[in-house]
PDB file with SEQRES, HELIX, SHEET and CRYST1 records, atoms N, CA, C and O in Angstrom:
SEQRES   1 A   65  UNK UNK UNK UNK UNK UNK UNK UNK UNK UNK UNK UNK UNK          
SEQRES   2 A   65  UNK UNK UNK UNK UNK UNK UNK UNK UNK UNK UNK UNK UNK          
SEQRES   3 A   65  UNK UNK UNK UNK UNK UNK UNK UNK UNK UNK UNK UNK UNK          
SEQRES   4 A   65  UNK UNK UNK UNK UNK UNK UNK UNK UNK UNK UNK UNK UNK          
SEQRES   5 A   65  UNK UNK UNK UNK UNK UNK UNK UNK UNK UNK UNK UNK UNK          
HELIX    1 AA1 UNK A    2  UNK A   10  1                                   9    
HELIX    2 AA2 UNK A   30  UNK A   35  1                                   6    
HELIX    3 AA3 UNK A   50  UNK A   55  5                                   6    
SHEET    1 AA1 2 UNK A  43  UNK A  44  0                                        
SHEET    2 AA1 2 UNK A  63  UNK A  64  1                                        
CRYST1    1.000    1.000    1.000  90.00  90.00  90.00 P 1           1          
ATOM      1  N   UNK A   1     103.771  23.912 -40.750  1.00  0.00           N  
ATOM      2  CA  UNK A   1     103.152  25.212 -40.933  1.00  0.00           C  
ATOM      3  C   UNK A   1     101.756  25.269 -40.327  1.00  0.00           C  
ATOM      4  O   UNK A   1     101.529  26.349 -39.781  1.00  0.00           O  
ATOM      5  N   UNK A   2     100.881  24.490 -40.286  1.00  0.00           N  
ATOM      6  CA  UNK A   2      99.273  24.281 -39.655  1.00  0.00           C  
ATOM      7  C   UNK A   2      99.593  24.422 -38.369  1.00  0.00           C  
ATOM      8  O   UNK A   2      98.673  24.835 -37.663  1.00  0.00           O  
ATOM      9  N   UNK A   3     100.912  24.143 -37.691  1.00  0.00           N  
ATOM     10  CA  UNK A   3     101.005  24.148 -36.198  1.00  0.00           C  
ATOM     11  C   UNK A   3     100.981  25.910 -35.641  1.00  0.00           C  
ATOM     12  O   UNK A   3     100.403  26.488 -34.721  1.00  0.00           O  
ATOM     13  N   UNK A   4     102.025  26.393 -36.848  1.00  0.00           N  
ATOM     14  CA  UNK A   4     102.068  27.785 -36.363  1.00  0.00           C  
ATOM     15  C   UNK A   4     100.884  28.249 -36.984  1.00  0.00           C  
ATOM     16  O   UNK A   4     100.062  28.473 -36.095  1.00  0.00           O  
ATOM     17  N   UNK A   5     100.528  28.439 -37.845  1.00  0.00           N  
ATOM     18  CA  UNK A   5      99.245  29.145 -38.717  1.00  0.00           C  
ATOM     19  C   UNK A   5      97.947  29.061 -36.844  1.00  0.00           C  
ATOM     20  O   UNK A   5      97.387  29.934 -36.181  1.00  0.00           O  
ATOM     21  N   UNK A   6      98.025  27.810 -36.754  1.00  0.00           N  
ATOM     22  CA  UNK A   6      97.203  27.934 -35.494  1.00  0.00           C  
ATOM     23  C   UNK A   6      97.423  28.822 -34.048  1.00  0.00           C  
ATOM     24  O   UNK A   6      96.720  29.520 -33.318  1.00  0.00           O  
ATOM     25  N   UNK A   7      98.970  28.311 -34.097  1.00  0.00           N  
ATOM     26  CA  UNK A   7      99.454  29.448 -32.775  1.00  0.00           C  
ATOM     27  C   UNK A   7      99.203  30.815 -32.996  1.00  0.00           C  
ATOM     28  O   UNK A   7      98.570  31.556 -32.244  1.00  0.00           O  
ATOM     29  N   UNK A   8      99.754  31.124 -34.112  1.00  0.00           N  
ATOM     30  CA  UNK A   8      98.969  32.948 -35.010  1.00  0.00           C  
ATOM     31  C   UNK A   8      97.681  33.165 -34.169  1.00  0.00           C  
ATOM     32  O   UNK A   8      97.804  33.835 -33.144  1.00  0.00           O  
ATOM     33  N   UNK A   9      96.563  32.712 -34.465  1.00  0.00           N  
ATOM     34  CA  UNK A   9      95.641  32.765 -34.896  1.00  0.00           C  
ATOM     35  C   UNK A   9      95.319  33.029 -33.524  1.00  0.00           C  
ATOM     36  O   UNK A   9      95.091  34.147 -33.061  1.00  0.00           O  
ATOM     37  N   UNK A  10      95.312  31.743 -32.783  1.00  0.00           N  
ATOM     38  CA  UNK A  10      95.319  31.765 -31.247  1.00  0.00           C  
ATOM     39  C   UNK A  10      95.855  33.498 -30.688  1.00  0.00           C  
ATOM     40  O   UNK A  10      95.162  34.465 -30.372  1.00  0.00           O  
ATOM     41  N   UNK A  11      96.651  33.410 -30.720  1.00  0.00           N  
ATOM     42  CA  UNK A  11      97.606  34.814 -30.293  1.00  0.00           C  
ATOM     43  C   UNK A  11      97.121  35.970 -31.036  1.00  0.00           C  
ATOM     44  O   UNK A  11      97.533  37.044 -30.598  1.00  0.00           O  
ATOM     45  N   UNK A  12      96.296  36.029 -32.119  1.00  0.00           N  
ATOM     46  CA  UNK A  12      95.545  36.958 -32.760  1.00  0.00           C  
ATOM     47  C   UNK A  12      96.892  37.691 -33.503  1.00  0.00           C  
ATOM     48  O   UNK A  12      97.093  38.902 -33.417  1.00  0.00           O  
ATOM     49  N   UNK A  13      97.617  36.932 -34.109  1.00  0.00           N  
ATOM     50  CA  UNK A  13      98.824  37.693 -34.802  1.00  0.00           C  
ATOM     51  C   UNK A  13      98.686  37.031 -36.525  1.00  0.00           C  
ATOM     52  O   UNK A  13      98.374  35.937 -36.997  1.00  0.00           O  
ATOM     53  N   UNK A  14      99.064  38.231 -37.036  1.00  0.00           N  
ATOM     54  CA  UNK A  14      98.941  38.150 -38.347  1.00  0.00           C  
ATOM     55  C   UNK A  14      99.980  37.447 -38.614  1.00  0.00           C  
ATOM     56  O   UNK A  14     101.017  37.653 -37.984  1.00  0.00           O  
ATOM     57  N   UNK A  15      99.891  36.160 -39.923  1.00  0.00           N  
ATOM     58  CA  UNK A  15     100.617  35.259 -40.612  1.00  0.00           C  
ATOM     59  C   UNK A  15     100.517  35.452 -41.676  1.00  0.00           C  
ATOM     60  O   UNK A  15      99.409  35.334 -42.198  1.00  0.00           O  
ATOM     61  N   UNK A  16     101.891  35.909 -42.593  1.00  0.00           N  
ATOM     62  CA  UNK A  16     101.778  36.502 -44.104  1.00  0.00           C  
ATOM     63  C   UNK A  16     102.953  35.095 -44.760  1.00  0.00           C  
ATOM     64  O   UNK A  16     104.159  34.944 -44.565  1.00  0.00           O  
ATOM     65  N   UNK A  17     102.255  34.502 -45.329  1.00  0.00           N  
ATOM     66  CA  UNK A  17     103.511  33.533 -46.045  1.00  0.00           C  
ATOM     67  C   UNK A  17     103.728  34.055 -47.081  1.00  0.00           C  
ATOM     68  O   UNK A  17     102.744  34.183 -47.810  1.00  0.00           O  
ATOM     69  N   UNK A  18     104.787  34.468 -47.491  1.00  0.00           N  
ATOM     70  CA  UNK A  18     105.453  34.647 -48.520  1.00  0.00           C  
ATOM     71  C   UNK A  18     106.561  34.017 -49.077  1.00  0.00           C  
ATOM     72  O   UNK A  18     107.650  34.102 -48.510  1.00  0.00           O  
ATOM     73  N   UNK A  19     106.400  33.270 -50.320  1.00  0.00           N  
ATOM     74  CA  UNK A  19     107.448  32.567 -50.684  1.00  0.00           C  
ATOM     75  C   UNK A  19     108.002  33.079 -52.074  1.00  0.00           C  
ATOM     76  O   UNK A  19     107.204  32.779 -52.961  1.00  0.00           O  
ATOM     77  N   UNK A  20     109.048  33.718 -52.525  1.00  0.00           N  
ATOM     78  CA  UNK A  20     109.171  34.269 -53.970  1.00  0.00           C  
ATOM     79  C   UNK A  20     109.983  33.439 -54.446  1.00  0.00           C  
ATOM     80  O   UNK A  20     111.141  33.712 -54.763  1.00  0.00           O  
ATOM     81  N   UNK A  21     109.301  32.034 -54.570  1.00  0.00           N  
ATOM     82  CA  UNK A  21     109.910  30.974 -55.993  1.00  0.00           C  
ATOM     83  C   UNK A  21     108.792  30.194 -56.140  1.00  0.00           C  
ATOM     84  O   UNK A  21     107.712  30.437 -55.601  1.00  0.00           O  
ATOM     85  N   UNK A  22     109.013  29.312 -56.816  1.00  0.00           N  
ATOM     86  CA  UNK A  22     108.060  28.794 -57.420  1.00  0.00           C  
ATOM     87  C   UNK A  22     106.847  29.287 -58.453  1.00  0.00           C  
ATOM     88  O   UNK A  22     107.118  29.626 -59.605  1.00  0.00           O  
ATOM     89  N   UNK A  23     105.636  29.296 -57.992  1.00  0.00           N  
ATOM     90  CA  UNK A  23     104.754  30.040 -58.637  1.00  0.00           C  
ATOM     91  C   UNK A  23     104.833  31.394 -58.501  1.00  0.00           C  
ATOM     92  O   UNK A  23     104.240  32.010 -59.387  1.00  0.00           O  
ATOM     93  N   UNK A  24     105.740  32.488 -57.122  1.00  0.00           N  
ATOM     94  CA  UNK A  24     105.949  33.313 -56.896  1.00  0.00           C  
ATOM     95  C   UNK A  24     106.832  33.834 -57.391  1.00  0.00           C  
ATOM     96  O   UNK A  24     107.065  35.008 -57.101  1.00  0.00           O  
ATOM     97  N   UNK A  25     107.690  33.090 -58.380  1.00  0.00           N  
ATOM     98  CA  UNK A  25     109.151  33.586 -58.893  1.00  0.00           C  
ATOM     99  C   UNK A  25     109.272  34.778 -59.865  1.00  0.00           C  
ATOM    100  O   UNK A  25     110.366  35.131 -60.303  1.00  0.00           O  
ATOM    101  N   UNK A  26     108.401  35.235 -60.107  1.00  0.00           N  
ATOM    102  CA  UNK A  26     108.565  36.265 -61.005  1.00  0.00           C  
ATOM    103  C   UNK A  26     107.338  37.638 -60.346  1.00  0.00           C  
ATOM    104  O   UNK A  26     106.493  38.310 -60.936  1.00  0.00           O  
ATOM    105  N   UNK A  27     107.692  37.600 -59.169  1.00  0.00           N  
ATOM    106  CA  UNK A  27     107.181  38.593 -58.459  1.00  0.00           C  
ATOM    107  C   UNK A  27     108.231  39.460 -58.470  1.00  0.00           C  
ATOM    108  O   UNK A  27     109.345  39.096 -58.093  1.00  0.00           O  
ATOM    109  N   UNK A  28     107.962  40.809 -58.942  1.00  0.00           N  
ATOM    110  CA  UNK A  28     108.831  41.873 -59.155  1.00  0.00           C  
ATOM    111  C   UNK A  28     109.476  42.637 -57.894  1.00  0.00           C  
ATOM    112  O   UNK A  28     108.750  43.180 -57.061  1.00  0.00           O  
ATOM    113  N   UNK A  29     111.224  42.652 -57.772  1.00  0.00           N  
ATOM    114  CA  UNK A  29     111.366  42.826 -57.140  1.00  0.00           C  
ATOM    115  C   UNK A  29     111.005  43.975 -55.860  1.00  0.00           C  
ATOM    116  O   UNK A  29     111.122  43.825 -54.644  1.00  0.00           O  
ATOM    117  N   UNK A  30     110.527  45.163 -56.651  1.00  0.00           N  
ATOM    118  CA  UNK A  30     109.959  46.190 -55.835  1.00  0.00           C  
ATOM    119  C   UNK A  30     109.002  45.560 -54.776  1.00  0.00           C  
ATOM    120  O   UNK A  30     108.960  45.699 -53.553  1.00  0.00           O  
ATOM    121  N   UNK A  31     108.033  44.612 -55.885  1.00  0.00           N  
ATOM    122  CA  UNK A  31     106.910  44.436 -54.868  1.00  0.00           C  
ATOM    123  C   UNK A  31     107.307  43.679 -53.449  1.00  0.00           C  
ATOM    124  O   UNK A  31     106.727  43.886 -52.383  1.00  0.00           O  
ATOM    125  N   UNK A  32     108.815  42.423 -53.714  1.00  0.00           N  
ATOM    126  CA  UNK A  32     109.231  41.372 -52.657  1.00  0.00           C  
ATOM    127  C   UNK A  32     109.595  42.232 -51.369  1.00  0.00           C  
ATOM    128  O   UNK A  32     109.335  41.869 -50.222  1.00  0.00           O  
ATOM    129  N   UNK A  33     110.331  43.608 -51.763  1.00  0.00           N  
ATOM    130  CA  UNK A  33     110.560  44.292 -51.023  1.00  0.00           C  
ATOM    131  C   UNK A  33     110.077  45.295 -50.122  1.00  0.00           C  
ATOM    132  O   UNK A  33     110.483  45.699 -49.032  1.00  0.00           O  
ATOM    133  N   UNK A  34     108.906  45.657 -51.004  1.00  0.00           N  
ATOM    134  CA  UNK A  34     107.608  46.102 -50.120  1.00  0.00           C  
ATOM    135  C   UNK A  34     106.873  45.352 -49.207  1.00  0.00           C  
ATOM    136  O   UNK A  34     106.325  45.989 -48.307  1.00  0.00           O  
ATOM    137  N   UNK A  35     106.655  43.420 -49.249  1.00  0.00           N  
ATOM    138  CA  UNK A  35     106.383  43.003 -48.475  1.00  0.00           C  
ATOM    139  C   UNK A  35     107.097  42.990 -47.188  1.00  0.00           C  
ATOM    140  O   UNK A  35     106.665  43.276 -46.072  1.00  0.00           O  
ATOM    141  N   UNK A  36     108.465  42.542 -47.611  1.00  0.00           N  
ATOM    142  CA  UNK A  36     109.224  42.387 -46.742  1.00  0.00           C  
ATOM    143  C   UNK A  36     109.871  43.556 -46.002  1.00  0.00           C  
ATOM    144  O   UNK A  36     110.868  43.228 -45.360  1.00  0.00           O  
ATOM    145  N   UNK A  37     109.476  45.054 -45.937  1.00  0.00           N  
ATOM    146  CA  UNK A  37     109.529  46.073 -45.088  1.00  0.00           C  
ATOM    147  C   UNK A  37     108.417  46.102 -44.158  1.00  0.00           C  
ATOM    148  O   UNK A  37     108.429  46.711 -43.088  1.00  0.00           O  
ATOM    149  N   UNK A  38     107.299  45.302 -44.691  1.00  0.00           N  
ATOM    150  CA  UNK A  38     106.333  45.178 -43.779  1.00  0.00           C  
ATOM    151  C   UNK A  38     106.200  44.212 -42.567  1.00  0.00           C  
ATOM    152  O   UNK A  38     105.174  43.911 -41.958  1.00  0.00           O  
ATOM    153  N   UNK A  39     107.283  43.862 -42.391  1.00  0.00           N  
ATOM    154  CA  UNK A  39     107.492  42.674 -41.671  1.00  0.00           C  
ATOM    155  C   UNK A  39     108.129  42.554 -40.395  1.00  0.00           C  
ATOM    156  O   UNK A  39     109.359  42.568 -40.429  1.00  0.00           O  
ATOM    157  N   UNK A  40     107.619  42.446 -39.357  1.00  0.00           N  
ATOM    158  CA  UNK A  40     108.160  42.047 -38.069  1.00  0.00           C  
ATOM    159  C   UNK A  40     109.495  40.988 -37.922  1.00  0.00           C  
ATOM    160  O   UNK A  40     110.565  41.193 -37.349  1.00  0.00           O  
ATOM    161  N   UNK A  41     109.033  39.808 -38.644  1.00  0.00           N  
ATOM    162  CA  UNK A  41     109.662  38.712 -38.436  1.00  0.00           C  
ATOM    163  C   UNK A  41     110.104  37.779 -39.643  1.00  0.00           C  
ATOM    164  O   UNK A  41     109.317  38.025 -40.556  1.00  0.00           O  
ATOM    165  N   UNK A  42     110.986  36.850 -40.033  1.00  0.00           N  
ATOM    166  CA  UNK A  42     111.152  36.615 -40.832  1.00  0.00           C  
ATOM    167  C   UNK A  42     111.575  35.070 -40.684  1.00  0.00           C  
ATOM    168  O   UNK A  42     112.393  34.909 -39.779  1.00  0.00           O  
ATOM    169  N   UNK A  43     111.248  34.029 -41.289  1.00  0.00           N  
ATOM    170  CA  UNK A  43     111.423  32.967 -41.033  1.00  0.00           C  
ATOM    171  C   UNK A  43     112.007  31.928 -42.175  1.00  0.00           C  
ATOM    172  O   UNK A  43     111.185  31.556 -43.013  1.00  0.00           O  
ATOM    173  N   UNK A  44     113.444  31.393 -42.289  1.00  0.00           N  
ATOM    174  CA  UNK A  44     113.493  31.100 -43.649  1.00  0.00           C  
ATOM    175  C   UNK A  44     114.315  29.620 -43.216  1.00  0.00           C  
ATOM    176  O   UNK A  44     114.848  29.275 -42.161  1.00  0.00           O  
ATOM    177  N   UNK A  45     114.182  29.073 -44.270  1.00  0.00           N  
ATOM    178  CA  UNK A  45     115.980  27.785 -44.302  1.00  0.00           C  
ATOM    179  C   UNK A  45     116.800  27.764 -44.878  1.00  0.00           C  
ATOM    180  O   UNK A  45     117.613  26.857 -44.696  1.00  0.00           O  
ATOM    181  N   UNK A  46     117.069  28.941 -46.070  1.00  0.00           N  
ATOM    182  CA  UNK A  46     118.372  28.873 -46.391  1.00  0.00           C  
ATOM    183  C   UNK A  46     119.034  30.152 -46.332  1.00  0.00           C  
ATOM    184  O   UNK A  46     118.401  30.927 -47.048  1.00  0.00           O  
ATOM    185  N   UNK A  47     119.981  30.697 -45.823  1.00  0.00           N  
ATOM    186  CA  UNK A  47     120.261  31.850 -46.420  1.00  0.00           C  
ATOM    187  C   UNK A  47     120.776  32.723 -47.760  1.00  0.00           C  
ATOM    188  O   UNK A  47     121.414  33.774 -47.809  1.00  0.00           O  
ATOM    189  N   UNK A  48     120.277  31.923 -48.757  1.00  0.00           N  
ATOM    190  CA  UNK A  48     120.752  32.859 -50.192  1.00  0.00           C  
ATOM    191  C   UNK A  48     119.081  33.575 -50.394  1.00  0.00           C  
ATOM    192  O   UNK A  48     118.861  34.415 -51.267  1.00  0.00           O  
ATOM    193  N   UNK A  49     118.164  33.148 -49.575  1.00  0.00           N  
ATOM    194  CA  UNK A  49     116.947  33.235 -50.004  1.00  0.00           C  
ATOM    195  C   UNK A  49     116.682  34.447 -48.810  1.00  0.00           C  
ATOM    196  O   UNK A  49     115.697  35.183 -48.881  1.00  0.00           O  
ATOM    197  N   UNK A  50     117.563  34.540 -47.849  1.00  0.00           N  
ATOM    198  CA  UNK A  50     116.821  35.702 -46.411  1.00  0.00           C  
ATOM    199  C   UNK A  50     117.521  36.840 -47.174  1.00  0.00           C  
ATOM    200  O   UNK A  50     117.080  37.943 -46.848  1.00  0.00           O  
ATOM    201  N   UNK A  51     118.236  36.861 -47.857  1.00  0.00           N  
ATOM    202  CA  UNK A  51     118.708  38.110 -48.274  1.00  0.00           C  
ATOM    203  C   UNK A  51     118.179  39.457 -48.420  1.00  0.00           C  
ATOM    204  O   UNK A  51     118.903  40.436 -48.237  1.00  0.00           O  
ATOM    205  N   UNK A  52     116.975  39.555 -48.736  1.00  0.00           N  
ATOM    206  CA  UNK A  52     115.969  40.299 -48.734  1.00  0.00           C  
ATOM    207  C   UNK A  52     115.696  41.195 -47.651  1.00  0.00           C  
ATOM    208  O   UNK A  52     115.096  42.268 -47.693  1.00  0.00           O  
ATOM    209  N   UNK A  53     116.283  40.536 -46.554  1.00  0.00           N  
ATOM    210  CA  UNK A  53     116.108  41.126 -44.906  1.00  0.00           C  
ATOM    211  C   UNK A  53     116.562  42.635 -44.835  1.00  0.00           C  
ATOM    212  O   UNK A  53     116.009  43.360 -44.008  1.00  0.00           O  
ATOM    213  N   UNK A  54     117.492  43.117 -45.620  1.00  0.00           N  
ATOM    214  CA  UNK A  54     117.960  44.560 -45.433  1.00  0.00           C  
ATOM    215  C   UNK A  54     117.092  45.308 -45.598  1.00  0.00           C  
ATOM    216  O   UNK A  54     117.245  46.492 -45.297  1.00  0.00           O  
ATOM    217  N   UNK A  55     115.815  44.799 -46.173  1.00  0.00           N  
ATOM    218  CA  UNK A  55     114.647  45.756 -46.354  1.00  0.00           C  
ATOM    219  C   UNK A  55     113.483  45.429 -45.548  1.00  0.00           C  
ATOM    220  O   UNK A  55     112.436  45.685 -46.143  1.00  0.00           O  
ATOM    221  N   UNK A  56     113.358  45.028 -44.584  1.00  0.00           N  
ATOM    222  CA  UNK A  56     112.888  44.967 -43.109  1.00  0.00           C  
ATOM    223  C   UNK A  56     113.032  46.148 -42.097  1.00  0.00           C  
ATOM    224  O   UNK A  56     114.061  46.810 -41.960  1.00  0.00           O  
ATOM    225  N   UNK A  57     112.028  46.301 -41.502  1.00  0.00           N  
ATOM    226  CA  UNK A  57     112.441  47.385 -40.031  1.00  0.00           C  
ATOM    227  C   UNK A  57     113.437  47.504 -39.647  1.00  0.00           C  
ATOM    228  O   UNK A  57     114.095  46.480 -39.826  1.00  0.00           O  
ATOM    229  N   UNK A  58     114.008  48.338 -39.126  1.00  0.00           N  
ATOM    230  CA  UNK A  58     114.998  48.875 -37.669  1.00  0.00           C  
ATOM    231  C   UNK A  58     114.001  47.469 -36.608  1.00  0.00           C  
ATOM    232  O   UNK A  58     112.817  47.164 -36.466  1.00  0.00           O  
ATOM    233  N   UNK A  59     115.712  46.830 -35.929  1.00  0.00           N  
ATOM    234  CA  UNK A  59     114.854  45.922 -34.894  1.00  0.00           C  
ATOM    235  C   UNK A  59     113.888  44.775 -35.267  1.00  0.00           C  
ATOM    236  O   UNK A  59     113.150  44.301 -34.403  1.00  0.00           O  
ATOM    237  N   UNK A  60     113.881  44.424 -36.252  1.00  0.00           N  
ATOM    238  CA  UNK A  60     113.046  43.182 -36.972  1.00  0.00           C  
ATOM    239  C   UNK A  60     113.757  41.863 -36.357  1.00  0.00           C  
ATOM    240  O   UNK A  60     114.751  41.941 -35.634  1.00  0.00           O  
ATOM    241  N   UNK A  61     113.189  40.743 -36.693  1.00  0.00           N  
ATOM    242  CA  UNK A  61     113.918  39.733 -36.180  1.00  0.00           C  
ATOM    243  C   UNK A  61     113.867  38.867 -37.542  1.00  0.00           C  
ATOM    244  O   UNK A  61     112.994  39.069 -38.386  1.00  0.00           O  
ATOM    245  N   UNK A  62     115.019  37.743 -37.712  1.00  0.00           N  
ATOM    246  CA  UNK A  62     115.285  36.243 -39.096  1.00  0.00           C  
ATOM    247  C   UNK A  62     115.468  35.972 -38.140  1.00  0.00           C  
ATOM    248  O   UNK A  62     116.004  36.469 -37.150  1.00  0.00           O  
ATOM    249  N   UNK A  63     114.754  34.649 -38.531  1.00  0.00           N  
ATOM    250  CA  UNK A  63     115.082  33.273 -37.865  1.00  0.00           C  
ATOM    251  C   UNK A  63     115.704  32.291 -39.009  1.00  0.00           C  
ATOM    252  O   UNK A  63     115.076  32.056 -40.041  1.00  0.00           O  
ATOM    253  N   UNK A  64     116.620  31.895 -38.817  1.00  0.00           N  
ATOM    254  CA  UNK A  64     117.071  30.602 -40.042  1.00  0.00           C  
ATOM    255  C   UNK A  64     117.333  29.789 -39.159  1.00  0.00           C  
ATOM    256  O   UNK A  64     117.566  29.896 -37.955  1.00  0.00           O  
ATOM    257  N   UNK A  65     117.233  28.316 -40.400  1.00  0.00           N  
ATOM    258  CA  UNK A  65     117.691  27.326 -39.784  1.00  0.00           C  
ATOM    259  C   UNK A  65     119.253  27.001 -40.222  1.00  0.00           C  
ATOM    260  O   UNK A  65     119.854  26.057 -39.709  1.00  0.00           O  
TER     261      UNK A  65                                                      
END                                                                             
């Protein structure tokens, strides 16, 4: 993550990490979904967790591994 956080930065592009588990796990769903309409791009590793993506732009891009 420090590798990209730097490429961002370089490129003058905004980097929003959002993770909704852990300490984030009880972030209400409205709000997960408001982030995630705000979002260009989406970057995840599992897919039970990208699910969220239907509430993204027209034309957005996931990346999974």
């Amino acid at each position: 993550m420090p590798n990209l956080r730097k490429q961002c930065e370089e490129q003058v592009v905004e980097l929003i990490v959002s993770a909704f588990h852990g300490a984030q796990k009880d972030s209400a769903f409205r709000e997960q979904a408001l982030v995630v309409s705000r979002a260009d791009n989406m970057i995840g590793i599992h897919g039970a967790g990208l699910n969220i993506f239907h509430f993204m732009p027209f034309n957005s891009v996931v990346i999974h591994k």
